[in-house]
C-alpha positions as CSV (number, residue, x, y, z in Angstrom):
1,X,-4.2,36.2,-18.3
2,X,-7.4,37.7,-17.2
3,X,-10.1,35.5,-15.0
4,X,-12.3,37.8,-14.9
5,X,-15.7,38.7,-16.9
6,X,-17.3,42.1,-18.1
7,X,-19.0,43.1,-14.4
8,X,-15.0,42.3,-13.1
9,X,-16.0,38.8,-11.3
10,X,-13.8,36.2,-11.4
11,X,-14.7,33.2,-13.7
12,X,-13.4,30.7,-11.4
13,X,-15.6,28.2,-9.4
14,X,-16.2,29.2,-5.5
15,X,-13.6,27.1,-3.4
16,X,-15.7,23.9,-2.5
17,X,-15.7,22.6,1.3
18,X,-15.5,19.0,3.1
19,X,-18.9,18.1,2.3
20,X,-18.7,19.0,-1.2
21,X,-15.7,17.9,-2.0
22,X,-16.4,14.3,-0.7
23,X,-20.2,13.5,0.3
24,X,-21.4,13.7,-3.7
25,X,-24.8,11.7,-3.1
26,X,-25.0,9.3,-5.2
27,X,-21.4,7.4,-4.8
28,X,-21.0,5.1,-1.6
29,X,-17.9,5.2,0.0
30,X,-16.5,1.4,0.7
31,X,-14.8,0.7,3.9
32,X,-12.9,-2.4,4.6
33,X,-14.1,-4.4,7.0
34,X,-10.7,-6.3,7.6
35,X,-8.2,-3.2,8.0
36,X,-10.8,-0.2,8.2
37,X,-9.1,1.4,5.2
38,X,-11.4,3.5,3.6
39,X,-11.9,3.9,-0.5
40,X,-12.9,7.6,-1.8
41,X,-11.2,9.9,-4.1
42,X,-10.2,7.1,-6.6
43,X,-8.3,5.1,-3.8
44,X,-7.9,3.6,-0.8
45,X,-7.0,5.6,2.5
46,X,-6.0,4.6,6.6
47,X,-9.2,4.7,8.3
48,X,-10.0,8.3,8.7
49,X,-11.6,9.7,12.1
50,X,-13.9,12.4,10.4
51,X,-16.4,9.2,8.9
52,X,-17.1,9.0,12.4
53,X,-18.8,12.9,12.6
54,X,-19.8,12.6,8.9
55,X,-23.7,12.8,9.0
56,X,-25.8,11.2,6.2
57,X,-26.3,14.4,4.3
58,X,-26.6,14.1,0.9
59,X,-27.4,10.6,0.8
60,X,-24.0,9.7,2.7
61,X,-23.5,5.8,2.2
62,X,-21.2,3.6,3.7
63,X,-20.5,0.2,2.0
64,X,-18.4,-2.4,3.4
65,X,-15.9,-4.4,1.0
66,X,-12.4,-5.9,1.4
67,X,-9.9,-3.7,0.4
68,X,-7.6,-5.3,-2.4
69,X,-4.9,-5.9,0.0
70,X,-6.7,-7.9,2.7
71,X,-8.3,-9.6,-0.4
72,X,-5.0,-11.0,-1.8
73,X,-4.4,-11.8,1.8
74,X,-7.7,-14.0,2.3
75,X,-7.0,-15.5,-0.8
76,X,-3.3,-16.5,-0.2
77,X,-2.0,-14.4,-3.1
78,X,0.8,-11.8,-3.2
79,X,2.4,-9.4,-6.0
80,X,5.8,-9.6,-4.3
81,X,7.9,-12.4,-3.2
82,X,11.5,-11.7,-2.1
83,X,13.8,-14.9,-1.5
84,X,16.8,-14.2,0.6
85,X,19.7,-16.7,0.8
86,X,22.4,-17.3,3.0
87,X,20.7,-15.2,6.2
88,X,23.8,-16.2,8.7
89,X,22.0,-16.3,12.2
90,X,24.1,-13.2,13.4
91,X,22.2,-11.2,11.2
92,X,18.7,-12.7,11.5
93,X,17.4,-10.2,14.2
94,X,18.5,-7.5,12.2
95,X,17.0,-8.5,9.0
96,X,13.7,-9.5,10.3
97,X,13.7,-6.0,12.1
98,X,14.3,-4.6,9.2
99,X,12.2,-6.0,7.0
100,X,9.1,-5.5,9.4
101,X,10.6,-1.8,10.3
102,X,10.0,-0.9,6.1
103,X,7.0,-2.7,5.2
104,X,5.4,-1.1,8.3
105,X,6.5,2.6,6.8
106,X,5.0,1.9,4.0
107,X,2.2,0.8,5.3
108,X,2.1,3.8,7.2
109,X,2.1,6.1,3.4
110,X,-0.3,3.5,1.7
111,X,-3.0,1.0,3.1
112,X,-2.2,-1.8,0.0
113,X,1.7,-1.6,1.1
114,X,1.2,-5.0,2.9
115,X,3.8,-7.6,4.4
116,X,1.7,-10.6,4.1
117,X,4.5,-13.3,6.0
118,X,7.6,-14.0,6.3
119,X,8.8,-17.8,6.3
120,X,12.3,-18.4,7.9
121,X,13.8,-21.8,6.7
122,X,17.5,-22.5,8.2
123,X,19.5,-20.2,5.9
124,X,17.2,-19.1,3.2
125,X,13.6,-17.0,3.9
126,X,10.8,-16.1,1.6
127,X,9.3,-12.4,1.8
128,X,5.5,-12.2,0.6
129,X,4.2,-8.7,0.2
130,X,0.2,-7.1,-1.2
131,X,2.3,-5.0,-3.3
132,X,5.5,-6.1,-6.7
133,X,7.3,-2.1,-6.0
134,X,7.2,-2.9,-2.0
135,X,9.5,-6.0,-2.7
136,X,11.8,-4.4,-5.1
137,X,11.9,-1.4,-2.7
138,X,12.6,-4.0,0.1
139,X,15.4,-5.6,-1.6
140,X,16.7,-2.5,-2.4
141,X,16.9,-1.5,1.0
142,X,18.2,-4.8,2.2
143,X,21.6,-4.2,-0.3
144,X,21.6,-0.5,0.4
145,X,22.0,-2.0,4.6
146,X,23.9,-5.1,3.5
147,X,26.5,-3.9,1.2
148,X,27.6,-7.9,0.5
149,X,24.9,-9.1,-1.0
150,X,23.9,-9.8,-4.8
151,X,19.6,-8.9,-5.9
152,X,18.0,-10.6,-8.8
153,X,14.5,-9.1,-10.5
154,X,12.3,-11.5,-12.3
155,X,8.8,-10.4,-13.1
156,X,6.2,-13.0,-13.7
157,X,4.6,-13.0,-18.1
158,X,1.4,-10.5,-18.2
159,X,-0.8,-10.2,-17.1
160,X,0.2,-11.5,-13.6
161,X,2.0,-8.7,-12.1
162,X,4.0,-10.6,-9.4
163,X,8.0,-9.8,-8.9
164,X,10.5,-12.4,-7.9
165,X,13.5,-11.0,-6.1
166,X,16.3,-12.7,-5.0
167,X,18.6,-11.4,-2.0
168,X,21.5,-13.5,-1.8
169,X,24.2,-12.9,1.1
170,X,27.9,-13.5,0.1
């Protein structure tokens, strides 16, 4: 396939740069101003040092909104709510490091990836989590450590997107 035209330049647009690329003038960028997550490029990032150095070329606008995660968060809703049964105390520190260990990974790849709480009764505990995959990824991850255990999917009707797992230990 041939790019190029009758003088032998190629057709294809110039590589663009940082500025280009992301400063377009007349589309705000939206920080959070719980987390510091940052919204640009059709989603939401970690806080990112360049804003700091970016100067307000091409009508460079920062507007401050909260992000969808600490959103669901001020508002007491979650997408994911894992119920594990049966936690035997010998196995409490492990799970709750566990659990905190994973949701803060996936934090670390995704800003939304939130644990919201965890509530610890005697034997049974409730997981809440921003995001329904990060509790079925959770409760994956809690059989694939457990082997002993047997996990339960129920997904709220639409269009509520919330995901019920249960973790029962054996």
């Amino acid at each position: 396939m041939n790019y190029s035209n009758k003088q032998g330049k190629s057709n294809l647009p110039e590589e663009r740069d940082y500025k280009q690329e992301f400063l377009k003038g007349e589309k705000p960028f939206l920080m959070c101003s719980d987390c510091g997550s940052v919204y640009f490029d059709k989603h939401w990032h970690h806080k990112i040092d360049d804003f700091k150095n970016i100067d307000k070329e091409n009508n460079f606008q920062m507007k401050f909104k909260l992000c969808p995660a600490c959103e669901m968060i001020k508002n007491k809703q979650y997408e994911g709510r894992v119920t594990i049964k049966n936690v035997s105390k010998e196995l409490e520190q492990e799970l709750g490091r566990l659990i905190t260990s994973f949701c803060r990974t996936a934090f670390k790849i995704d800003p939304l990836d939130r644990l919201i709480n965890i509530k610890k009764g005697d034997a049974n505990w409730e997981v809440t989590t921003t995001e329904n995959q990060l509790a079925n990824k959770l409760a994956r991850k809690i059989k694939e450590v457990f082997n002993k255990i047997d996990v339960e999917h129920s997904f709220a009707s639409d269009p509520s997107g919330v995901v019920e797992v249960t973790v029962e230990f054996k």
